[in-house]
N, C-alpha and C positions, 0 to 999 in steps of 0.2 A: 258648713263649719267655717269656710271662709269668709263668708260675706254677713251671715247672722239672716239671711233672705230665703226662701222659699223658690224652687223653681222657674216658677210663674214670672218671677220679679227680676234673678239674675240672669236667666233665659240658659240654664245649662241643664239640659231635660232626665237627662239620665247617664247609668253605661253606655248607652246607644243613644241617638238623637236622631231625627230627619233635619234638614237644611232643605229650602228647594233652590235648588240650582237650573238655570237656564229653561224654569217651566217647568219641571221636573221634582218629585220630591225624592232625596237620595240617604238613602238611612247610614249613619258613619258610629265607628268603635271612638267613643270618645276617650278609652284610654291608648288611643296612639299618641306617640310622640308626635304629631305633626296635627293634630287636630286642634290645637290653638290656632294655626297660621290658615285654615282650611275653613274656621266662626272667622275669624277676622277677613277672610276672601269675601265669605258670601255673604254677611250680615255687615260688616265694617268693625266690625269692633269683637271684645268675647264676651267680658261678662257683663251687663248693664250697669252693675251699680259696684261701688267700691270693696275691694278686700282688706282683710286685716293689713295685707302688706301696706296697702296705698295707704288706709288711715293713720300707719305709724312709721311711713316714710319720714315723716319730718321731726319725730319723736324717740328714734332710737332703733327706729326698724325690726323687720324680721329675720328671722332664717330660719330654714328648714333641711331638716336631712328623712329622705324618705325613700321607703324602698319596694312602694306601691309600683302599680302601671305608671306609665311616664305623663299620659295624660291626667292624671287623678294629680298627680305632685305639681305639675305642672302649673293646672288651674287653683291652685294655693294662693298663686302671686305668677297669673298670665301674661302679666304686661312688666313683669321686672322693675318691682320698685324693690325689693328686697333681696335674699341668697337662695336659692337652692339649689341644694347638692343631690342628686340624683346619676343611678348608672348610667342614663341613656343621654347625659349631658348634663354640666353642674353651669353655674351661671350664676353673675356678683351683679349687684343692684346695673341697671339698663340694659341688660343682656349679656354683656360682657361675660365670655365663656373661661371658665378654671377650666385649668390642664394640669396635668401632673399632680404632684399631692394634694394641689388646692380638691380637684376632681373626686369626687365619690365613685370609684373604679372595685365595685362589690358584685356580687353573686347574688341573683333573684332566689331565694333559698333560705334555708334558716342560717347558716354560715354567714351570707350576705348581710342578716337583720344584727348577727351576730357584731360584726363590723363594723353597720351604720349606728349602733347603740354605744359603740366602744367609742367610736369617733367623738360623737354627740358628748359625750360625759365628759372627752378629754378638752373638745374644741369649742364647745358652748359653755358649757355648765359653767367651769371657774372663771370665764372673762364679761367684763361686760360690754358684749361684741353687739346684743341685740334687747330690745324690750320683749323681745316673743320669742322663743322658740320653738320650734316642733320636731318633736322626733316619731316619724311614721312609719311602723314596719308592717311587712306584709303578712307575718304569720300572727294568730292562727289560720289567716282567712285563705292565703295561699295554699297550706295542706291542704283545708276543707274543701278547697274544688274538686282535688285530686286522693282524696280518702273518705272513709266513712263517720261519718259522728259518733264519739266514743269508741275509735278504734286505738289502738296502740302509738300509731302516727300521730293523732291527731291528741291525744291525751300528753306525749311527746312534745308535743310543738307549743302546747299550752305550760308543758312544764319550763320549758329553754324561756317562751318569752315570758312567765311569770321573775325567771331569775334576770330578765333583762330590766323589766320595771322595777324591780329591788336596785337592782345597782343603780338604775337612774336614782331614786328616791335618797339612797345612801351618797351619790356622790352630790345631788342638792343639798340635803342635810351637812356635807361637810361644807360647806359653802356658805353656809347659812347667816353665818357672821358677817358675810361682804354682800349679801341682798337680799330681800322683800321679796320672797317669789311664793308664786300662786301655783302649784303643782297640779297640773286637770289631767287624770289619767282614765281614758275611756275606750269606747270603740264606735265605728259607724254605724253598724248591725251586727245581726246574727246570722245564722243559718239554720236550715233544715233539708231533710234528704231529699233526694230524687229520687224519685219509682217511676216514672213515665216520663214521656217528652211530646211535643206537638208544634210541629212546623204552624205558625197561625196565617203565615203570607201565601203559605202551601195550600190553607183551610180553606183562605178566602177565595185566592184565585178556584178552587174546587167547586166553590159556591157560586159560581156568574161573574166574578171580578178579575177574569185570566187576565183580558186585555188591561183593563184598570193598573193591576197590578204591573204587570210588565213596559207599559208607558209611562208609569211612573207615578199615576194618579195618586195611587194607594202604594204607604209604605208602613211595612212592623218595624219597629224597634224593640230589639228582646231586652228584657231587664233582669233577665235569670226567671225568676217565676213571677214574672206580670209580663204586660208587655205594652208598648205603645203603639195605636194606632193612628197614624196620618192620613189624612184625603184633601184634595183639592178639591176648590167648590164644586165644580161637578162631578165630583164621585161622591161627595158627601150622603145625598139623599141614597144612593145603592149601596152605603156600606151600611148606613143606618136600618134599613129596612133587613140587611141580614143579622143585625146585634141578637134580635129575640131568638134566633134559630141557632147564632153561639151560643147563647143562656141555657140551653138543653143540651150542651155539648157535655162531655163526662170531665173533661178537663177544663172548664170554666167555672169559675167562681162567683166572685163579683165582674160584674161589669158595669165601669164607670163613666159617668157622660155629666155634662153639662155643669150644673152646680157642684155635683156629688163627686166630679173631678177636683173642680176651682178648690174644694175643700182639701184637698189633700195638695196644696199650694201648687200645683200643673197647672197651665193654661200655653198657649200658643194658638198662632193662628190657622195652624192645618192640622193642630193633636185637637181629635174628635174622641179618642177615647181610652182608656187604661182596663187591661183584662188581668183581673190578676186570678191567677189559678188555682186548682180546685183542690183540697188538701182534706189528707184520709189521716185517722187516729191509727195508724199501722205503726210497728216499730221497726227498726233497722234490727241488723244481726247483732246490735251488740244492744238492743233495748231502750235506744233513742225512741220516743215518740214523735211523730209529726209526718206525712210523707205527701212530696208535690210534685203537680206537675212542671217539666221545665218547657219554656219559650224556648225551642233552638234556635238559633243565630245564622246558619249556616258556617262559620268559621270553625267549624269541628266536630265530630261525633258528640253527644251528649253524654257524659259520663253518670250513667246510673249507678245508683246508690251511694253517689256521693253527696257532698253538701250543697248547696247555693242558696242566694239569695234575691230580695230585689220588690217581694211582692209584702201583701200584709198578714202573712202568717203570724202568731205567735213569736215562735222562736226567733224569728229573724227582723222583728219590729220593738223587741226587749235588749237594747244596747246596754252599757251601763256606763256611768261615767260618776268618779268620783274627785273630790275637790279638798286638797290637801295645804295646808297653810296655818304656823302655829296656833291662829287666833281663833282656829274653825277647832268647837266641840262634837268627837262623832254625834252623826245623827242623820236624819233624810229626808230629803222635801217632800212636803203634802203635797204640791200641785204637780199636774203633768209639763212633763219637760219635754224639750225636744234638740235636735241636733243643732238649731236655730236659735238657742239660749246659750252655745258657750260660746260665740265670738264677742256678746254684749257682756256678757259676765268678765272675760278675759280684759273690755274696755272700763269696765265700773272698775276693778281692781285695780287698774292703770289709772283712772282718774282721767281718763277721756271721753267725751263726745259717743256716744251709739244712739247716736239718729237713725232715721230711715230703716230700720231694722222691722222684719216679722217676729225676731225674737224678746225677751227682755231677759235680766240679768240673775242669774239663780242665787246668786249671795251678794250682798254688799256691807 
């Protein structure tokens, strides 16, 4: 969403990533806070090609207020040409750290998104402080880790942030008379439940890769329900030879390699391949259909029968994003869209440049 790029391109691989460091490939939570400064150790730099921020550095700039993982808000605008206000550190174009009220000092919670949604309407909306803004909160997706689809909670959290998109909409409409704004209200995915889990770095070392794995050869990175797999060149050929004997595992699905990866914009040079997992027509307790397995990460017990996402289920590859502005008559695009069409679309409205993009622009 930042870049309008494809993985392959910006080089930021998922929730999880491998880096190889000192010979070694070392799988890292790309939503920590400090996982910008950790791509910039080992690679020199974060994302390869330009974000929204940098393109409109010199145009009016961005700002964001987000109340996602610190790494996800983070890599928005990871080199500080723009604002972000975040719990875990807020920061003015170069880095430059807000303290005090400048500071987004909120609660990871629905109270929190509560907050960063009141701020945003009071502190963006009426001024014109920026060409962009973002308002990212973390609910519904934060419940969904921690509840079941179509449970009380989760029916709850979608009703708070439905009343939180109104008021943004309402407080732009009052607004209206003092700018031209292009309103995109969406989300990154979806979700569907967990019924099972499967350690895959567990599987493999089980299968002849102990030592592999634990040298570093071989690394997973979980994506919720896919997951990635790394090998240095010589582990390549033994991980490769065990893939067909994953492919009859009960919790494997597809398994992706080579073209059938590149296709789904992945590449790198030590990701040999993406497993995304295996999903049953079962219903949850409240009559959700969908049910998968989860990649555990090791960073926590897995919470079954809750939500996640990550891999190419149904439910959680059906986002929605809608595109609000007096001139646009309801209606719906025929072609397939992708999360990769609304930074160019955001630039055509603007009347700038989206070169170099995998996406292109859904209205003009």
């Amino acid at each position: 969403m930042a870049t309008g790029c494809y993985p392959g391109r910006h080089g930021l691989e998922g929730n999880q990533m491998a880096l190889v460091e000192e010979g070694r490939i070392v799988v890292h939570n790309a939503g920590a806070a400090s996982f910008r400064q950790t791509m910039r150790r080992v690679t020199g730099q974060t994302l390869r090609v330009p974000t929204l921020a940098e393109r409109l550095a010199a145009f009016g700039g961005q700002v964001a207020y987000s109340n996602v993982s610190p790494g996800a808000a983070y890599f928005l605008d990871p080199d500080h040409f723009g604002t972000v206000r975040h719990r875990a550190g807020s920061f003015a174009p170069g880095g430059v750290p807000l303290t005090g009220d400048a500071h987004l000092d909120v609660s990871h919670d629905l109270a929190g998104d509560i907050e960063t949604a009141r701020r945003f309407c009071a502190e963006v909306v009426p001024v014109a402080a920026a060409r962009l803004g973002i308002l990212w909160l973390a609910n519904p997706d934060l419940t969904l880790h921690h509840h079941a689809l179509g449970s009380p909670e989760h029916l709850h959290a979608l009703k708070v942030t439905d009343e939180l998109v109104a008021g943004l909409v309402q407080a732009v409409n009052a607004h209206e008379h003092k700018f031209d704004t292009l309103l995109l209200v969406g989300s990154d995915h979806g979700h569907e439940t967990i019924g099972r889990s499967i350690h895959v770095g567990n599987w493999l070392a089980a299968n002849g890769l102990e030592q592999p794995v634990r040298q570093g050869q071989v690394g997973v990175a979980s994506q919720g329900t896919s997951a990635l797999i790394y090998a240095a060149d010589e582990a390549r050929a033994a991980v490769e030879a065990l893939l067909p004997k994953m492919e009859r595992e009960p919790w494997a699905g597809q398994i992706l390699t080579g073209k059938a990866l590149a296709a789904t914009g992945l590449a790198g040079k030590t990701l040999l391949a993406a497993v995304d997992t295996a999903r049953h027509d079962e219903n949850n307790a409240f009559g959700v259909a969908g049910m998968r397995w989860l990649v555990e990460d090791g960073e926590g017990p897995p919470e079954i029968g809750c939500g996640h996402h990550g891999g190419l289920g149904p439910g959680e590859t059906r986002p929605f994003l809608t595109l609000i502005h007096p001139e646009f008559a309801p209606g719906t695009v025929g072609r397939a869209t992708s999360l990769v069409d609304i930074a160019p679309t955001i630039l055509d409205f603007l009347g700038l440049p989206a070169d170099q993009m995998d996406g292109k622009a859904i209205a003009s």
